[in-house]
VEXTI-444408 format. One line per field, with one value per atom (N, C-alpha, C): residue in three letters; x, y, z. Coordinates in steps of 0.001 Angstrom, whole numbers, plus 500000, padded with zeros to 6 digits. Layout:
# VEXTI-444408
res [ala,...]
c1 [X,...]
c2 [Y,...]
c3 [Z,...]
***
This chain:
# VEXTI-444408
res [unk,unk,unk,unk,unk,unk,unk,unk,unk,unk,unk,unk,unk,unk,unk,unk,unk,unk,unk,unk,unk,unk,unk,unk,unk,unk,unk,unk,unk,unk,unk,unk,unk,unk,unk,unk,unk,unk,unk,unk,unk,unk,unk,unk,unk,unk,unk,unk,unk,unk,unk,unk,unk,unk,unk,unk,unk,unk,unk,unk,unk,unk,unk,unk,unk,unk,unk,unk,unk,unk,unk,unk,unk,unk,unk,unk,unk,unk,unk,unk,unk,unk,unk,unk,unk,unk,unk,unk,unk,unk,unk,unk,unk,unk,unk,unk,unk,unk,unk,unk,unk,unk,unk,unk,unk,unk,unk,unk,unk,unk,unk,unk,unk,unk,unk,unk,unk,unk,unk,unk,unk,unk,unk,unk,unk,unk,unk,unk,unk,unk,unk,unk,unk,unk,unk,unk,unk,unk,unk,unk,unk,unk,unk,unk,unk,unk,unk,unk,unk,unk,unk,unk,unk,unk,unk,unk,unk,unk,unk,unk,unk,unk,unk,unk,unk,unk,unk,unk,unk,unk,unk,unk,unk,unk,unk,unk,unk,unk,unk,unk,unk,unk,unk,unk,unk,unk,unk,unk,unk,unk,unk,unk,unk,unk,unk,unk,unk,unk,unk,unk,unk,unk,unk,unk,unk,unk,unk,unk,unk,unk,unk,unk,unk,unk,unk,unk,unk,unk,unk,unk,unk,unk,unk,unk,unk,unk,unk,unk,unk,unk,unk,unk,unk,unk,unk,unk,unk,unk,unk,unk,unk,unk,unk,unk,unk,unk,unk,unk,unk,unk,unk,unk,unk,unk,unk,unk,unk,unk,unk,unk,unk,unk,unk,unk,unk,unk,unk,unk,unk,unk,unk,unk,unk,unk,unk,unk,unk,unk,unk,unk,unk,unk,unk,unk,unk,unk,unk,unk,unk,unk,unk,unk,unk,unk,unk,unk,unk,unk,unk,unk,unk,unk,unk,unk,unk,unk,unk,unk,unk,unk,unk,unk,unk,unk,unk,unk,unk,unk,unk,unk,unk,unk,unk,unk,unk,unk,unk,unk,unk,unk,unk,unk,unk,unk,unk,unk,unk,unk,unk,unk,unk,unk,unk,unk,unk,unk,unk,unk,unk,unk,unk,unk,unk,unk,unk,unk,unk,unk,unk,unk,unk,unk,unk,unk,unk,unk,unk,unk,unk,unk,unk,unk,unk,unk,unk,unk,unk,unk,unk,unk,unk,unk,unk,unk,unk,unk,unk,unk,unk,unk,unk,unk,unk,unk,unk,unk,unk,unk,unk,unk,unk,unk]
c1 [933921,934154,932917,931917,930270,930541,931134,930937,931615,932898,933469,932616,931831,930751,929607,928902,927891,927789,928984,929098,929090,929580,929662,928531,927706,925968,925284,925029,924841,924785,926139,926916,926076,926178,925540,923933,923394,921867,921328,922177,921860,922186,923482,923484,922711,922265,921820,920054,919988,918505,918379,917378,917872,917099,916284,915690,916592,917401,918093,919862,919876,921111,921018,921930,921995,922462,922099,922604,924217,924741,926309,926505,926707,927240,927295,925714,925815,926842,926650,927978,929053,929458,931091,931249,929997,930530,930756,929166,929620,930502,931570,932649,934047,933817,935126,934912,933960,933778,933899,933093,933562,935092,935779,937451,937676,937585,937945,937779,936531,935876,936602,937309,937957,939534,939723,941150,941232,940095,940274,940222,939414,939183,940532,941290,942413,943757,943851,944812,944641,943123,943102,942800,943360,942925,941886,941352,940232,940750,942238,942732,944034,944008,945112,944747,944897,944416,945491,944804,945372,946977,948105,949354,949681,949414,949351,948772,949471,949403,947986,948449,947202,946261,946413,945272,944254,944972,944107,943408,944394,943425,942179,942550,941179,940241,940370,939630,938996,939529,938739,938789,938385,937740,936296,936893,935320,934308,934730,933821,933414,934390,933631,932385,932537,932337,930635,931161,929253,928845,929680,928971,928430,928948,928278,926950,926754,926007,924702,924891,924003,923348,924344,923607,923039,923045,922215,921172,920939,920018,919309,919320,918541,917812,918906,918169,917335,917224,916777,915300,915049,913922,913179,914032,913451,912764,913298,912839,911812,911511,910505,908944,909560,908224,908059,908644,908027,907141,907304,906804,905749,905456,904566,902999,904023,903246,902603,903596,902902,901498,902163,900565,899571,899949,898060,897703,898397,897963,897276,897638,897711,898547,899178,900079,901680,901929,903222,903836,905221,906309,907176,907285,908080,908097,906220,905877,906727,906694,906921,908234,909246,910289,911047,910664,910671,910526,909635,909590,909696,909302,909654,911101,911242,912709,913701,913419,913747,914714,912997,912979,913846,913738,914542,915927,916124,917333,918215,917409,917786,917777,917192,916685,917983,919126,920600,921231,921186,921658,921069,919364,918585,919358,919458,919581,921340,922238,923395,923673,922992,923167,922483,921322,920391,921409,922547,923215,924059,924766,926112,925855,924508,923718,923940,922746,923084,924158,924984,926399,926840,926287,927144,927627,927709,928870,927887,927070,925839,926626,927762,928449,928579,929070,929412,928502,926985,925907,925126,925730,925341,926244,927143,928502,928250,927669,926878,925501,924813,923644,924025,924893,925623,926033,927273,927660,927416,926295,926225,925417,924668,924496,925595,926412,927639,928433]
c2 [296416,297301,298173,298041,298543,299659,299459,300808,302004,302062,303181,303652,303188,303621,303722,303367,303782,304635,305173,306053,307620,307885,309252,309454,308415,308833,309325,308448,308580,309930,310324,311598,312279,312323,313338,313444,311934,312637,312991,312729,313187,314680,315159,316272,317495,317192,317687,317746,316243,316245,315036,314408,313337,314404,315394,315998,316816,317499,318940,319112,317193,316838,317031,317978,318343,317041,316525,315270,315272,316597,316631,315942,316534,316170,314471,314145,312727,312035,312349,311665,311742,313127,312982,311905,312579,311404,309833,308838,307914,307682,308385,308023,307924,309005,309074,308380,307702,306423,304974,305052,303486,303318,304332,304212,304263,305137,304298,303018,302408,300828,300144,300553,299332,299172,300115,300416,299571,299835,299474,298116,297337,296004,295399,296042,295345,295665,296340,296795,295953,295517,294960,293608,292670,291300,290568,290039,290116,289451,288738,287921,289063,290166,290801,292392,293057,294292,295440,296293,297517,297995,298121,298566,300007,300900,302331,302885,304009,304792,305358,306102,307132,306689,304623,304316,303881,303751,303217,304915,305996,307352,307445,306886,307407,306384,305250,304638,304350,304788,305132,306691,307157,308767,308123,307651,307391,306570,305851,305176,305853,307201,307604,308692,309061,310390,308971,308033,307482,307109,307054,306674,308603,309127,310471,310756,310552,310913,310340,308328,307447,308160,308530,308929,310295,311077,312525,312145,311394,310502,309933,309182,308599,309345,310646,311135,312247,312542,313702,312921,311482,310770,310535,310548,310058,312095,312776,313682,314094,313852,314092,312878,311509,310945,311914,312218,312816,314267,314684,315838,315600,314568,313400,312910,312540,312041,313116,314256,315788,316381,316408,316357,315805,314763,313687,313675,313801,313710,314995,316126,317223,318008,317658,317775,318442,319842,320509,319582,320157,319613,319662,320683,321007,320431,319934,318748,317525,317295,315443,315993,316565,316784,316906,317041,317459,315978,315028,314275,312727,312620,311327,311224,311965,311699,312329,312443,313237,311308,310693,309621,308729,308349,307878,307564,308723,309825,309040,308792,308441,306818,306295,304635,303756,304284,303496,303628,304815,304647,304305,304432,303673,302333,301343,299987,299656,300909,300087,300633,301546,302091,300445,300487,299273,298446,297985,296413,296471,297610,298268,297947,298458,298655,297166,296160,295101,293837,294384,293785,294108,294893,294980,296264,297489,298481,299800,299591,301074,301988,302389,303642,304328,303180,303753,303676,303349,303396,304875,305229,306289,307674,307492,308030,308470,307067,307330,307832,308186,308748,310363,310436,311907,312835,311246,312202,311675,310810,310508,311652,312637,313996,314331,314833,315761,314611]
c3 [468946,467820,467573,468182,467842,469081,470038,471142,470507,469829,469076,468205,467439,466365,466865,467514,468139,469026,469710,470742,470282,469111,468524,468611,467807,466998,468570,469600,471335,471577,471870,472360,471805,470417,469344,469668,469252,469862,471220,471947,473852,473705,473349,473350,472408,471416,470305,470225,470159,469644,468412,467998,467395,465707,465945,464898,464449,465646,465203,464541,464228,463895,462241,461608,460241,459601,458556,458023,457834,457194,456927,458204,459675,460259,460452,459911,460460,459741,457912,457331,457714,458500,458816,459590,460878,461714,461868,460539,460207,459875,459264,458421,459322,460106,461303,462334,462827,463640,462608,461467,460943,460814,460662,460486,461665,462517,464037,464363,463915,464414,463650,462380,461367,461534,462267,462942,464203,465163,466262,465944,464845,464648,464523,463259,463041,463777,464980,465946,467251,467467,468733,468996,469829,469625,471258,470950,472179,472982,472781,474145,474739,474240,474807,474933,476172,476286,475385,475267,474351,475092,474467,474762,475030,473656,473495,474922,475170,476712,475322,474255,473356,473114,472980,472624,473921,474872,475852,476516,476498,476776,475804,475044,474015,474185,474027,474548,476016,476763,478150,478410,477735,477604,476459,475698,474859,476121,476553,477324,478657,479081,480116,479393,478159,477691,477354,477150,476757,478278,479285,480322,480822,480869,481384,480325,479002,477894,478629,478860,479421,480512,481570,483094,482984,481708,481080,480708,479831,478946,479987,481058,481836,482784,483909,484908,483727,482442,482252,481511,481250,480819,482354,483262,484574,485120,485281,485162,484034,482865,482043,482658,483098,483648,485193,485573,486693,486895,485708,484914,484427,483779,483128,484344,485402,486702,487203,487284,488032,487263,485813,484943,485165,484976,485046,486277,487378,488589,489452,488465,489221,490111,490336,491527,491175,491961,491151,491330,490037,489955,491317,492074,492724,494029,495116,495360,494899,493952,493130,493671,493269,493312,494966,495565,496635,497599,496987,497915,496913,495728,495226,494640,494073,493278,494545,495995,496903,497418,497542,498518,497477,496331,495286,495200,495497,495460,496947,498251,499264,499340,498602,498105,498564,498046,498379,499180,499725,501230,502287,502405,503347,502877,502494,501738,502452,501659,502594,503751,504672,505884,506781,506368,506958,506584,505635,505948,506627,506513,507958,508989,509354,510967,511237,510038,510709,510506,509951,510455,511350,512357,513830,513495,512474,512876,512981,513793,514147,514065,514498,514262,513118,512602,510891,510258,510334,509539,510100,510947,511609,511083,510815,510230,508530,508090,506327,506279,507343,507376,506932,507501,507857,506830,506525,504988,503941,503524,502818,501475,502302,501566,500921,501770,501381,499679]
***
């Protein structure tokens, strides 16, 4: 019942700013998420999944809409330390960029190309080298 109400406020400060949020808005929005959360409380029971075709769209749109907010929120803090690193170190951004968040970036497919390979299927680890760009 805390992900429906906490997810507006999220959305709101990832996209916004946590300074540049006018208070009105915040009251609306407390108010139109706690009635969502007190709805969803007394509509849903934790041993039985949601019925409604409307309620289950909305509820898995809210949860993709905080999972995209999350993966904004993260690569754009992970991009500010690397900005961070380029500073103190000296060293352009475009360097750092180019080759750490490059190699980073490549971290998971070195990892399951290397377990493919050695399970025996060199082809197809050869195959995800390929497209694993694309």
């Amino acid at each position: 019942v805390a992900q429906p109400f906490l997810c507006g406020f999220f959305l709101l400060f990832v996209s916004h700013g946590v300074d540049s949020v006018p208070p009105e808005a915040l009251g609306m929005l407390a108010t139109a998420m706690f009635v969502l959360s007190v709805g969803l409380y007394f509509t849903l029971h934790r041993s039985q999944p949601p019925t409604g075709n409307l309620l289950c769209a909305l509820l898995l749109s809210a949860g993709f809409a905080s999972c995209v907010g999350w993966i904004y929120f993260v690569a754009d803090e992970l991009v500010a330390m690397l900005n961070a690193v380029g500073y103190l170190s000296g060293v352009n951004k475009s360097i750092l960029g180019l080759t750490v968040l490059a190699m980073g970036n490549s971290a998971g497919d070195l990892v399951a190309n290397t377990a493919i390979a050695r399970s025996g299927m060199a082809k197809m680890a050869i195959a995800g080298c390929f497209g694993a760009p694309l």
